[in-house]
C-alpha positions in Angstrom: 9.9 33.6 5.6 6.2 33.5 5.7 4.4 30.6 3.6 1.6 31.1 2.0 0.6 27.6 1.1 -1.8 26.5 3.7 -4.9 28.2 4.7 -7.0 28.6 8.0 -8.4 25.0 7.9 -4.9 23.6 7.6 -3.7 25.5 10.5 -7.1 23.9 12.4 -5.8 20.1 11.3 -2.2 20.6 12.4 -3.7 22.0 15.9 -5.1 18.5 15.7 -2.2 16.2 14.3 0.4 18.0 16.7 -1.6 16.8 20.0 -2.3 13.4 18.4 1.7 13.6 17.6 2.8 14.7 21.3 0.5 13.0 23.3 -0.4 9.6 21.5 2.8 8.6 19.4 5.6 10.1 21.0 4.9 7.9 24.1 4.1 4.9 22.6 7.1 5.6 19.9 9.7 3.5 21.5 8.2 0.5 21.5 7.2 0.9 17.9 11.2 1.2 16.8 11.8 -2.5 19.1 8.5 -3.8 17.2 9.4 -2.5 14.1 5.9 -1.2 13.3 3.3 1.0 14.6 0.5 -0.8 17.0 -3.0 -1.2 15.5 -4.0 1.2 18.0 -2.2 3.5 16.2 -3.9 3.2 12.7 -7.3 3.3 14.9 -6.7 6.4 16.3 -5.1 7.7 12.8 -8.5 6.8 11.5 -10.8 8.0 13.8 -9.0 11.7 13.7 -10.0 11.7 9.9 -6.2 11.1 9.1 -6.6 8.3 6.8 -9.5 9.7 5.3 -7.8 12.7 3.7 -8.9 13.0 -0.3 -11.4 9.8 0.2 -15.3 10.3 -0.6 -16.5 11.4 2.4 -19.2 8.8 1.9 -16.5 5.8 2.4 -14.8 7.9 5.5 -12.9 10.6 3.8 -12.1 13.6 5.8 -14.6 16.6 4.5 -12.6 19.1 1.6 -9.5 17.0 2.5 -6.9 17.5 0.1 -3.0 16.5 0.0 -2.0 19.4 1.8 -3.5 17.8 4.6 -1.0 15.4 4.1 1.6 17.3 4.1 0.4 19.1 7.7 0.7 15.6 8.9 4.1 15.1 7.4 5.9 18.1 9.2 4.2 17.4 12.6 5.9 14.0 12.3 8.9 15.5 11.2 8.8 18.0 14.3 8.7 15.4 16.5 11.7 13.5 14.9 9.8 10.6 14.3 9.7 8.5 11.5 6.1 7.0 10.1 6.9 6.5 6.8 4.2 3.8 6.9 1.7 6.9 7.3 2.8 8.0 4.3 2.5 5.0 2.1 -1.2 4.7 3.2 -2.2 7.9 2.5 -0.1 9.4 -0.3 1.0 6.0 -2.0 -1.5 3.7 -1.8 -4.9 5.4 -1.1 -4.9 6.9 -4.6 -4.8 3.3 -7.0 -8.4 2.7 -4.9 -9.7 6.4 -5.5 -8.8 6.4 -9.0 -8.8 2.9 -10.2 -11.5 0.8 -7.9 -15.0 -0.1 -9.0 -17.7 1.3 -7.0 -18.0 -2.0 -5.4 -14.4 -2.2 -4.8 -14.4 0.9 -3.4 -17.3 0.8 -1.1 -15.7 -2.8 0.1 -12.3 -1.4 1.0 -12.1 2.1 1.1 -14.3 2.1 4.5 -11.8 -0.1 6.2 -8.6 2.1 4.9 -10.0 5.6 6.0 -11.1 3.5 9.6 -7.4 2.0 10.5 -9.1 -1.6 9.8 -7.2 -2.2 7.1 -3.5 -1.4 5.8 -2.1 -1.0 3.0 0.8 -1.6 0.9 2.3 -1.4 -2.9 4.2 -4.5 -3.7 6.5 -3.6 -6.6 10.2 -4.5 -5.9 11.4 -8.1 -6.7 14.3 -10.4 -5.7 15.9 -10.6 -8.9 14.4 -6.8 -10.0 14.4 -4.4 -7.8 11.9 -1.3 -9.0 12.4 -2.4 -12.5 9.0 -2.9 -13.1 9.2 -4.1 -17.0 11.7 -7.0 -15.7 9.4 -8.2 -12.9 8.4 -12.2 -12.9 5.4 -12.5 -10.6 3.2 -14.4 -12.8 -0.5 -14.0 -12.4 -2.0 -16.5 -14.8 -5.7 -16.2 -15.6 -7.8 -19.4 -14.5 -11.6 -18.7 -15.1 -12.8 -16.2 -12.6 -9.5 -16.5 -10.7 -6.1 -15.4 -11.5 -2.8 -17.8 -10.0 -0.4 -16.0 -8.8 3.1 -16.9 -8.1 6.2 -15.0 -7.1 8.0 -12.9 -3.8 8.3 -9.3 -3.7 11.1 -7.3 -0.9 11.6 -4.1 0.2 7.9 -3.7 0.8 6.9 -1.0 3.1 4.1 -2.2 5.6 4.7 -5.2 3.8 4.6 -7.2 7.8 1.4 -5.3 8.6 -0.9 -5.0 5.6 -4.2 -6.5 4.9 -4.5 -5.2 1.8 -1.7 -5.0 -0.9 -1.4 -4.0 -4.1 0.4 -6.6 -6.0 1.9 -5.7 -9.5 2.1 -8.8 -11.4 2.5 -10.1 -15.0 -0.5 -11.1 -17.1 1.6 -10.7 -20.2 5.2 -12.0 -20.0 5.4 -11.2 -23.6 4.3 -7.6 -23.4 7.2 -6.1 -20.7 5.7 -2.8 -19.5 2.4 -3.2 -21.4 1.6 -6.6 -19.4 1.4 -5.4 -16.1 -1.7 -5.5 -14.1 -2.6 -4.8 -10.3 -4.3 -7.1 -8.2 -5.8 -6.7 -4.2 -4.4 -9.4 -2.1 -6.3 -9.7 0.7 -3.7 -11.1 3.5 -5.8 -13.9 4.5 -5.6 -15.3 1.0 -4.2 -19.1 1.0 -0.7 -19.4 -0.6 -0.1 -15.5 0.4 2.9 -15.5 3.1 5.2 -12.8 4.5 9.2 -13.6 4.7 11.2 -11.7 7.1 10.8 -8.3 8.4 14.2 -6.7 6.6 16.5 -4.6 9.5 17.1 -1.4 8.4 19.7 1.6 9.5 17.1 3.7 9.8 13.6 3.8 10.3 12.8 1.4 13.0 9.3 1.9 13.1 8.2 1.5 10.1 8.3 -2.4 9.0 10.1 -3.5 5.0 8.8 -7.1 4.9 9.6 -10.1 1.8 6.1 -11.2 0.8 5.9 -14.7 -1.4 3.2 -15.9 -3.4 2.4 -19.8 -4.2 -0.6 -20.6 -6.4 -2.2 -18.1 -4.8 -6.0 -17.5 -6.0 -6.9 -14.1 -6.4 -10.5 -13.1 -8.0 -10.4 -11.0 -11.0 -13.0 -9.1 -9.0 -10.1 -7.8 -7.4 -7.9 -6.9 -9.9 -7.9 -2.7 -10.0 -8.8 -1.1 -13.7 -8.0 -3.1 -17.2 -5.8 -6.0 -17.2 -2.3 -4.8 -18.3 -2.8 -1.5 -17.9 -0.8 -1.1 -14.5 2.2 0.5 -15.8 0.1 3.1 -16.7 -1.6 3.3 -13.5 1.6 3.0 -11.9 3.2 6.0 -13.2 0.5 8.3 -13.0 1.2 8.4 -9.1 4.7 9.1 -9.4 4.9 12.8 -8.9 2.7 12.7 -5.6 5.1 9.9 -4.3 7.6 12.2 -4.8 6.3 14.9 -3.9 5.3 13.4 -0.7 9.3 12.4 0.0 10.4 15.5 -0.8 7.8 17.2 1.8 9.0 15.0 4.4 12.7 15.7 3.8 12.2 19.5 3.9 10.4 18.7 7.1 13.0 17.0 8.4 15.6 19.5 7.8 13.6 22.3 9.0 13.4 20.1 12.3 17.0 19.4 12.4 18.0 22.8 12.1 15.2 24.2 14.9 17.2 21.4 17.2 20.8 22.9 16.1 20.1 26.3 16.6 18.4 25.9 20.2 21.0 23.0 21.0 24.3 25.9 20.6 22.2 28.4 22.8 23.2 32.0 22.9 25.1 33.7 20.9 28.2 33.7 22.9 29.5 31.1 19.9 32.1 31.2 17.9 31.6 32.7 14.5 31.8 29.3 12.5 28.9 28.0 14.1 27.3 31.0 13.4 28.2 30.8 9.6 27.3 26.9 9.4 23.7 27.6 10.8 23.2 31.0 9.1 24.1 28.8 5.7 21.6 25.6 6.9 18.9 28.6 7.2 19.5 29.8 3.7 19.4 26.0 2.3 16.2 25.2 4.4 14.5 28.3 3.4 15.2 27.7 -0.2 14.1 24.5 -0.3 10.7 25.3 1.7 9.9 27.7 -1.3 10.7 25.5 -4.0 8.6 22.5 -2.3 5.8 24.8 -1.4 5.6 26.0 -5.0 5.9 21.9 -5.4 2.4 21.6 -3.7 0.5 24.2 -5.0 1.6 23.0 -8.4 0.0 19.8 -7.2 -3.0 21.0 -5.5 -3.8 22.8 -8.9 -3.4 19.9 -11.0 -0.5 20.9 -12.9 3.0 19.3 -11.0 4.8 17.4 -13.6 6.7 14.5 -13.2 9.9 16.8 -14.0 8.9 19.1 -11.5 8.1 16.6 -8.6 11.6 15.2 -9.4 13.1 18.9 -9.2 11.5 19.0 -5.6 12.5 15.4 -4.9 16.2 15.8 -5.6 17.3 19.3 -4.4 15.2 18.5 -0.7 16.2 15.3 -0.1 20.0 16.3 -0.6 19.1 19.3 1.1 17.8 17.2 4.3 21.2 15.4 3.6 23.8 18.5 3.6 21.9 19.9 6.5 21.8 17.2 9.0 25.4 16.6 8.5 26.4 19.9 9.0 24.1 20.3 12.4 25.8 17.1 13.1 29.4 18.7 12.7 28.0 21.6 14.3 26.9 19.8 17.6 29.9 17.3 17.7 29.9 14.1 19.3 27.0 14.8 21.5 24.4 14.2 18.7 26.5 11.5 17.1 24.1 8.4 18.9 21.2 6.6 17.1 19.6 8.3 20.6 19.9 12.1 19.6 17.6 13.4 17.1 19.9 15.0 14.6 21.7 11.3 15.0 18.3 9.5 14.3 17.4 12.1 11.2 20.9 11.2 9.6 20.1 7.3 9.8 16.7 7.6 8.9 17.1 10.3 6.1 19.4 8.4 4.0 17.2 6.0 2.0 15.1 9.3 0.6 17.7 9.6 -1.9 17.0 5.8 -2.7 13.6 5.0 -3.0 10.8 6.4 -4.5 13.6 6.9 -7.6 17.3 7.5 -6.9 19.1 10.9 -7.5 20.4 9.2 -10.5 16.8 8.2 -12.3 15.7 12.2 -10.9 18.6 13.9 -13.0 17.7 11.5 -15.8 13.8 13.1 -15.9 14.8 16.1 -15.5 17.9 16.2 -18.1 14.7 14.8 -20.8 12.3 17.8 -20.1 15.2 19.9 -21.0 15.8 17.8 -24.5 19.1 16.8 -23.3 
């Protein structure tokens, strides 16, 4: 089916990202997976390509009439390569927009610069111990001292979370308050009484580093708290659809990989008629689900995706990236049935993009209330 969604200019980036892809990260890819994280050389060269910069001011770095398309170009070149940079993702589609939207000028010109350069990264630290994603039941405490806040407290399950300089912290400035006492500080990495915790071992995803981060009267400036004090649950929110969005892209990317791999994997068409049925369904599913997430982002690019929407997309393509890597997987037998293969890798890294982000569970709940149910 031809798309419609991306125009002339978007075709000129991915000619881009795909020879950055082939020739700078698949080599260099293995290592990542034993390191657990991308090299810094990575996030250099990711900058200096204009990939960090996409929907920054151009004046801080930003890639000219970048928009998140451009993200999602990057997203299926990835997926085509059967790798798995969730990282990437978390800079550019996660964090990037709290400092567009929410940053002081000063705050911006300070940090966006290193961001769109590789300098810096970044990461959202939401999930607690005793928490997880519920947000209103978090107890990282950040207690206003004069022109400081103290912070104390751990996050987990923090992506980037063993290679950021620059985090977003989500802490409580009002105990009293629940979701209406949230605010978001910038944690610089250096800052004394910041420390990482372990770098958590995952099935999947062996590139791309989930650290603990712990905070012990930790002194954070109010200059660097991002918008009105307790106001980030607000803030927050606002960025869910994209983050959705953004998983749902990289599913359907995934998929769509998977099942190239499958059908080139059986060869001709001297098969037998089952494998010809199980593919010729996966094509169906995958083609479906590329219309209903391209409709996703040009809902988005027009400023009108809402949150029930992105969690329409969300659901049906990351169980769609679910049904069809296990069916490839039955398909191809127990050749691709190794953490080596690429429809092996896809099944161990696809799994949490029915986890995080919001589970199926919390996307059927959003959906079920636009619906008055």
């Amino acid at each position: 089916m031809r798309r419609t969604v991306f125009g002339e200019q978007h075709e000129q980036f991915r000619l881009l990202v795909r020879e950055f892809v082939l020739d700078e990260i698949v080599p260099e890819y293995p290592s990542w997976q034993e390191e657990g994280k991308p090299s810094r050389r990575f996030w250099h060269r990711a900058g200096e390509l204009g990939i960090l910069g996409i929907g920054a001011p151009p004046e801080h770095g930003g890639l000219p009439g970048s928009s998140f398309l451009h993200s999602a170009v990057i997203t299926e070149e990835i997926q085509r390569a059967f790798l798995a940079l969730g990282g990437l993702r978390v800079h550019t589609d996660i964090c990037m927009p709290y400092f567009h939207r929410y940053a002081d000028h000063a705050q911006q010109a300070r940090w966006i610069p290193e961001l769109t350069s590789g300098t810096a990264v970044p990461a959202l630290a939401l999930s607690e111990p005793g928490a997880g994603s519920d947000l209103k039941a978090m107890s990282t405490r950040a207690v206003r001292v004069g022109d400081h806040y103290v912070v104390n407290g751990a996050k987990t399950f923090i992506s980037n979370g063993a290679a950021a300089d620059l985090i977003i912290l989500a802490v409580k400035t009002d105990p009293q308050a629940g979701k209406n006492g949230i605010s978001l500080l910038v944690v610089e990495s250096d800052t004394p009484g910041f420390q990482r915790g372990r770098r958590l071992d995952k099935l999947g995803l062996k590139a791309q580093d989930l650290a603990e981060l712990s905070f012990t009267d930790m002194r954070v400036p109010v200059a660097n708290r991002l918008g009105e004090e307790n106001n980030g649950f607000t803030y927050l929110t606002a960025n869910l659809a994209q983050e959705r969005l953004s998983i749902a892209v990289n599913s359907q990317a995934s998929a769509a990989a998977v099942l190239d791999h499958a059908v080139h994997a059986v060869g001709d068409t001297r098969r037998e008629q089952h494998t010809k049925f199980e593919l010729a369904s996966c094509a169906t599913e995958v083609a479906a689900g590329q219309a209903l997430a391209d409709h996703g982002l040009l809902e988005h690019e027009a400023g009108t995706l809402t949150p029930a929407d992105a969690a329409m997309v969300k659901l049906y393509c990351t169980q769609l990236q679910g049904r069809v890597t296990q069916r490839c997987l039955q398909v191809l037998g127990p050749r691709a049935y190794r953490s080596s293969d690429p429809v092996g890798q896809a099944v161990l890294d696809g799994r949490v993009s029915r986890i995080y982000g919001g589970s199926d569970e919390v996307m059927k709940i959003i959906i079920s209330q636009s619906l008055g149910l």
